[in-house]
N, C-alpha and C positions, 0 to 999 in steps of 0.2 A: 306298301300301305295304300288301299284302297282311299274310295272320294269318301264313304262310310263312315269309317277308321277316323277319317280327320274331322268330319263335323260333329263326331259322335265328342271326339278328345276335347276339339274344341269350345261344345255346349258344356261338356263337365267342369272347364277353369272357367266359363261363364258365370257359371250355375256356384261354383264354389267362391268367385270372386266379387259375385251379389250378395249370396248369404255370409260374408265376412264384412261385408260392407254396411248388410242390412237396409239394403236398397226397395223391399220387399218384404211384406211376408212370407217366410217359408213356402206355402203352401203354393201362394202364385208364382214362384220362381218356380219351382218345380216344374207346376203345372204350363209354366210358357214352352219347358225346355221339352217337355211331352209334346206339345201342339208342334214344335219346331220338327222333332221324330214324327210327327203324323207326314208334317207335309212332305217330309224328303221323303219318305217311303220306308223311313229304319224300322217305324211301327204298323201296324194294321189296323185300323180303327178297334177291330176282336181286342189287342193286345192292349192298346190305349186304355181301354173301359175296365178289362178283366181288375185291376185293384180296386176299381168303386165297390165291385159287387163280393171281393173278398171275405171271405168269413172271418176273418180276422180283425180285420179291419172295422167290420160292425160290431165285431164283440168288443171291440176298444170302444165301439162309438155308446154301446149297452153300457158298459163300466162304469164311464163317466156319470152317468144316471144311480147307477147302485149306488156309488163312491156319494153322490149328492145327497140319494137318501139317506143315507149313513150322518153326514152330517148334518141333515137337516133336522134327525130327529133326537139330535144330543146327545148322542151315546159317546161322543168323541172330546166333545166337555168333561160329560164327566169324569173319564177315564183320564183326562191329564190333569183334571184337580184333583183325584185322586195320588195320580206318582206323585202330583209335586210336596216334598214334606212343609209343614206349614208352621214348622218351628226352626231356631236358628240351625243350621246347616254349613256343611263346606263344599265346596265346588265337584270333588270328586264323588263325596255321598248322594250329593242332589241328582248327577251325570248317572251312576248307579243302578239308582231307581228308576231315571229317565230313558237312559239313549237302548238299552236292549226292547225294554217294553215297546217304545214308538216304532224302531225296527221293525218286529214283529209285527204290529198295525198293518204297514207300509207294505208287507208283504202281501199284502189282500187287499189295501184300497188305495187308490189314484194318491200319486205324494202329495197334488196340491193341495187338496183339500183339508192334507196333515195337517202341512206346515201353515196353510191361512188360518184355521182355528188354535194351534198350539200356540204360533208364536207371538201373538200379542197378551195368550194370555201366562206365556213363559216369561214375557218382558214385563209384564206388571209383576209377574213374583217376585223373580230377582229385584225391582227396585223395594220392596216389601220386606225382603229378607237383606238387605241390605249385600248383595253379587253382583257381579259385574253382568248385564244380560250378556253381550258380547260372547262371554267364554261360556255361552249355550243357544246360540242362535243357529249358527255355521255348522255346528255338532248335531241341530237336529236338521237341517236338510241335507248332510252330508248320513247321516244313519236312516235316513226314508230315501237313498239312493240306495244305501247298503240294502235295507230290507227287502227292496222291490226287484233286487237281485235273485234271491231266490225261491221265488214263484215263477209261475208261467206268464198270472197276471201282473204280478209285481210293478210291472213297467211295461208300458205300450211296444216297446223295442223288443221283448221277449218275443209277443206275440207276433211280429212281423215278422222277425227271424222266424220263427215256427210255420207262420204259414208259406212264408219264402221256400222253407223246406220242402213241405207236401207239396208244393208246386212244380219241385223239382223231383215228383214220384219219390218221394222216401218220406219215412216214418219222423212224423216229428217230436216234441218234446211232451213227455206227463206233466202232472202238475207242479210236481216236485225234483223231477229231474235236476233242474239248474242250480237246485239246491247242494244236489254231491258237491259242488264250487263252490257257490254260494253264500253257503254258512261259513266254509271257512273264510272267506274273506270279509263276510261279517263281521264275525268275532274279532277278527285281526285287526279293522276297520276300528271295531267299537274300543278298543284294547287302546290301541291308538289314540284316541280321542279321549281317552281315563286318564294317559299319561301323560300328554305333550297337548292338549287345547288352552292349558289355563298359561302354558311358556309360552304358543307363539302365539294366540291370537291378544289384541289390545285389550287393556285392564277397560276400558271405557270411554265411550267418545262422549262429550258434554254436548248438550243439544240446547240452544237458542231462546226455545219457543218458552215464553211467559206463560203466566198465568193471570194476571191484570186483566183484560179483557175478560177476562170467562167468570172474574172475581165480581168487575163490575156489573157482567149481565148474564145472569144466573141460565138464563134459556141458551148460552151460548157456551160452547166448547171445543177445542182442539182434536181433530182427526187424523191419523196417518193415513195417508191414501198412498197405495204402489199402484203407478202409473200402466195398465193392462195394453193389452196389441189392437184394441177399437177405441183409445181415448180420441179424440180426433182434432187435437192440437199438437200429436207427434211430430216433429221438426219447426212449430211454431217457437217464435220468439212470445214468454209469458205474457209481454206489455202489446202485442199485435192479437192474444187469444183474451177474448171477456170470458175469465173463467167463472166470473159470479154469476152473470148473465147467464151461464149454460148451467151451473149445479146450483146456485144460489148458497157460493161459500164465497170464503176471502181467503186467498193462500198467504199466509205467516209466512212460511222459509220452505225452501227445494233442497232435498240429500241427494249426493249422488257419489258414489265410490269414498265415501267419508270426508266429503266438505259439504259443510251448509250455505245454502247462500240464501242470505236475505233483502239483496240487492238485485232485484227480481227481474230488469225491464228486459237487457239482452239475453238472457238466460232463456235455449232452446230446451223444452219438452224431449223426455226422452223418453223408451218404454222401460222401464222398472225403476225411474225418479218415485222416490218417497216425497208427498207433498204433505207439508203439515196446514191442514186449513181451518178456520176458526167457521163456527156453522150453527143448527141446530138439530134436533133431533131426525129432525126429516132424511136429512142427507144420506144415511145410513140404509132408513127405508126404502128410501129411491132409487140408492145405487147399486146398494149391497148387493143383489142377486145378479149383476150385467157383470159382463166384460170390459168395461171400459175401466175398470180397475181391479188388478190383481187378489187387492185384499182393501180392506176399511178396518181399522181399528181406533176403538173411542174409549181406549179405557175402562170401559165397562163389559161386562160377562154376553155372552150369547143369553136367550131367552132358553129358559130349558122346556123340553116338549116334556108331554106325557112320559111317565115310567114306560106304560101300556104299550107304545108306539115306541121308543127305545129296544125293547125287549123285543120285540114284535123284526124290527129290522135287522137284530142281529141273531135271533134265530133265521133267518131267510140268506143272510150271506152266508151264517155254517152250513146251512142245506145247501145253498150253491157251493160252498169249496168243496164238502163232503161227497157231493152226488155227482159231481166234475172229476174227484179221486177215484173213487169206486168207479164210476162210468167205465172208465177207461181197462179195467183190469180184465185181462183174456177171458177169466170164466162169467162175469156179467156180463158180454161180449156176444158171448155164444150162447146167450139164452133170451137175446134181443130179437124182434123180427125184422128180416132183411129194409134198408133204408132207415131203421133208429139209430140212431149213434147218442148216446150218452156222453156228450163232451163239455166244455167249456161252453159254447156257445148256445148250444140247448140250455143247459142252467141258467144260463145268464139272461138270456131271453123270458124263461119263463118268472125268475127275479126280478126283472126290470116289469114286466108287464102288472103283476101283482103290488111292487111298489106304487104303480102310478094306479091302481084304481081301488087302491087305500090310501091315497093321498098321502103317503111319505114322502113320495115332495111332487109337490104342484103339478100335476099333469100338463094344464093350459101352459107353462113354461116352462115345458121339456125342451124344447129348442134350446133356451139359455145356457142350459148346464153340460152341453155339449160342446167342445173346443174343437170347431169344425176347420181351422185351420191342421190341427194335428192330424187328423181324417184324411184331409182333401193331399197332406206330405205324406201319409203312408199311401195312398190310392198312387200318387203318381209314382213315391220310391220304386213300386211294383213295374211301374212302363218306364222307368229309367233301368232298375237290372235287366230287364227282358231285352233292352235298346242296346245295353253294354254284348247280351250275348248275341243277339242278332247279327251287330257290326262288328264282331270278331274283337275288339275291344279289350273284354274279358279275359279272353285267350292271350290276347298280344304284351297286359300288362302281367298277366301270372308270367307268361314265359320271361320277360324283363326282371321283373319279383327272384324268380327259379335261378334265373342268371345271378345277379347276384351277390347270391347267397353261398355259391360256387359249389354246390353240390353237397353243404352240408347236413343236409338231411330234414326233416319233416321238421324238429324242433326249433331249428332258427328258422323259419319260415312264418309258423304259429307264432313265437314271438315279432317278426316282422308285421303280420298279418293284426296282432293287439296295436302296435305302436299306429300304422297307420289310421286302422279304425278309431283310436284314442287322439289321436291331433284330430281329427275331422269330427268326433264329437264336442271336443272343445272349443272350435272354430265355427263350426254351422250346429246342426242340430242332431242328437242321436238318432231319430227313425233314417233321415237323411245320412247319416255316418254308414248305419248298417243296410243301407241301400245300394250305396259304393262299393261295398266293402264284402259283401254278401256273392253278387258269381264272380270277383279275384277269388275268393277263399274255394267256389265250386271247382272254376279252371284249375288252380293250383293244385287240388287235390287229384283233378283227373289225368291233369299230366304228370306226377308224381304217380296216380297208383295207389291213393289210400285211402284210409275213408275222409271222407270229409266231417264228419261228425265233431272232430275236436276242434277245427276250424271256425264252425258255426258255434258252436258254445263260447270259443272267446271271443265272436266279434258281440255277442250280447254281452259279455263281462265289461268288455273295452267301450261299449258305442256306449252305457250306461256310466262306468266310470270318469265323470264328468265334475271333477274337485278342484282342478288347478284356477280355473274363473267362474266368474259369474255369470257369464251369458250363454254358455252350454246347454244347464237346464232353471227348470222356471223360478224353479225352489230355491233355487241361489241367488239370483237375480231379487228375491220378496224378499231375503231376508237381508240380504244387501242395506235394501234400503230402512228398514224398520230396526236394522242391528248399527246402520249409520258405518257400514265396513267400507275401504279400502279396497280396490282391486290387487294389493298386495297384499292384503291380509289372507287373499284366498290361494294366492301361491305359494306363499309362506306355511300353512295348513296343510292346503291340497295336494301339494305335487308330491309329498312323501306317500298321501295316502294312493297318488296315482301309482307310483311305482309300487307298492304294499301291494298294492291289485294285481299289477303286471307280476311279478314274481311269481306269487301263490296262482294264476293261471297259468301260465307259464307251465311249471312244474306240476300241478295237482290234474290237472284236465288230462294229459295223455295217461295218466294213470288208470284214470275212469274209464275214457271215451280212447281206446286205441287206435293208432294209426292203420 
């Protein structure tokens, strides 16, 4: 074992044992453990840089723009006042109409932006129709994981596997590719969730917060705020941060894993704390579009835009999914001129640039609606697998992997290969899972002999299967707080649907994508 070998092993349980810790944001753990490979020599500055300038990587950073337009201009309003029925109802009819629909959504636009518009205003229906929110909160961030399964764009982890791929000289994934999986374990997912959400998850947690105050002063009202990755009181104790001073609110009560506290002074800041705060109108306007919080919700509806401008943005995403389909097919292909490429990233480009000089959302704060931390963790993912294959790494943990498994062949490996990609999306974050986890699946495959194709299909199934908690992905983490859940509510749920996923890849993938 080389000097390589060891600082390489040992920046990875670094790097894994801050992002379990949460000692960092993702993106600068990453990016320290990349400068560390700069300076020993594991990387080349070339190597360093190559994921900033990723295509891939920009077409995630374009998305997040599209996905904003999208709901800036209401079309995503209306489309969930629409499912939700608006007369007395049962849990499994309301789920019905709901969880296939938002799925499909999710498959075309960023989950956040799902779940921050659906679920405060799923939470006011259910108290309306007199449901438990609860047993449709978890259901839809766990069905806008399902759906973003099977797209390309579905989820940012698709497209980094894909361009991981082409990097490694081989053909990466269509649009729809992922879907041959995909759907099934959608279905299976959603099927799941029809039958067993309303037995395991809690009939209801009671929530604190009054109404007295808002009664006596009419300009005054309660907000859920989920605590985002730039509030800048994270690890503050509440009574050492002037939180009025900084929003000009007053916090009522802190949720966190399904206890309220209203005994506020020791009580540290966390990032996805639901904070309920008593305020006025302003609050909303001032913060709603930043980062410093995941979601805002007041009870009251989004503003709805123009029809004109609805209509307007969602003919321009079918053109981008449509013209990213077709792009790709051999015979439009071969009647392009050399240097066009009709992909994903052309559409998307030309989508985002039209949204912002028809103001579908705000040009002058394009900055905002980019989650430049997710960016800055795919760019370095890219100089951590390259640092894996450089320092022999790659090679030395497949051969261990191959060992073993004792030689029984491709399929326990593939299985071996979801499970660990699936603990490390649960534990740190998925682009980061299928960054690890991406040249073990190349090694493994070359010293085997086979293709690698089924390998890299289930670390997207597995890096995104991400149900058993909430600090995985973001969508869990928001509605955690606004659903007032338990981190056992979500292993109780999730871990069945984890292994639901594992099975059906498992078994359906080598069927497609042969060894």
């Amino acid at each position: 074992m080389n000097v390589e070998v060891i600082i390489v092993l040992v920046a990875l349980v670094g790097m894994l044992a801050a992002l379990i810790m949460d000692k960092m944001r993702p993106g600068m753990i990453l990016f320290s453990v990349v400068v560390l490979f700069l300076c020993t020599g594991i990387l080349s500055p070339k190597e360093m840089l190559e994921g900033f300038s990723n295509k891939g990587m920009i077409t995630v950073a374009m998305l997040f723009l599209v996905s904003e337009g999208i709901r800036q201009s209401g079309a995503l309003t209306q489309v969930i006042k629409k499912l939700l029925p608006q007369e007395k109802t049962s849990v499994f009819k309301a789920q019905i109409r709901m969880l296939p629909s938002i799925a499909f959504i999710s498959a075309f636009l960023n989950n956040t932006p799902v779940v921050v518009i659906f679920a405060p205003i799923i939470k006011r229906w259910a108290s309306s129709v007199k449901l438990p929110a609860t047993y449709f909160l978890i259901p839809l961030s766990y069905v806008t994981i399902l759906g973003g399964i099977c797209t390309l764009i579905g989820t940012s982890t698709n497209l980094v596997v894909h361009s991981m791929i082409q990097e490694a000289g081989l053909k990466g994934f269509s649009m729809f590719e992922l879907g041959k999986v995909g759907v099934f374990i959608a279905i299976a997912g959603i099927i799941y969730l029809f039958l067993f959400s309303s037995k395991l998850l809690p009939s209801d947690r009671p929530e604190t917060s009054g109404n007295e105050e808002e009664e006596q002063n009419s300009t005054l009202h309660l907000v859920e705020a989920v605590i985002g990755p730039r509030f800048p009181g994270i690890n503050k104790r509440v009574g050492d941060f002037n939180f009025k001073r900084h929003y000009g609110a007053e916090i009522k009560e802190l949720r966190r894993s399904g206890h309220t506290y209203t005994d506020l002074g020791n009580i540290r800041f966390r990032e996805g704390d639901t904070l309920v705060v008593l305020t006025d109108d302003s609050f909303i306007r001032t913060w709603g579009e930043s980062s410093v919080f995941l979601m805002l919700a007041n009870g009251k509806d989004y503003e709805p835009a123009g029809k004109k401008k609805r209509w307007f943005a969602l003919i321009l995403l079918l053109i981008m999914i449509i013209g990213a389909t077709i792009g790709e097919l051999p015979a439009i292909q071969r009647l392009l001129p050399e240097g066009i490429k009709l992909d994903m990233f052309f559409f998307v480009s030309i989508t985002t640039v039209i949204m912002a000089w028809t103001k579908i959302f705000p040009p002058q704060k394009y900055t905002k609606y980019i989650s430049w931390d997710i960016l800055i963790t795919i760019a370095c993912a890219f100089a951590i697998s390259k640092a894996m294959e450089n320092s022999g790494v790659a090679d030395l943990l497949a051969s261990y992997i191959i060992g073993l498994s004792h030689s029984h062949g491709p399929y326990v490996l593939l299985a071996a290969m979801f499970i660990i990609t699936n603990i490390f999306t649960e534990l740190i974050t998925n682009n980061a899972a299928a960054a690890l986890s991406f040249p073990l699946a190349l090694s493994i495959s070359q010293q085997l002999g086979v293709s690698p194709m089924p390998f890299f299909v289930v670390i997207c199934m597995a890096a995104s299967a991400s149900f058993s908690t909430p600090i995985g992905y973001q969508t869990n983490l928001i509605v955690q707080g606004i659903g007032n859940y338990k981190f056992t509510d979500f292993v109780r749920i999730g871990l069945p649907l984890n292994i639901i996923t594992f099975l059906i890849s498992v078994f359906v993938i080598p069927q497609i994508w042969s060894f």
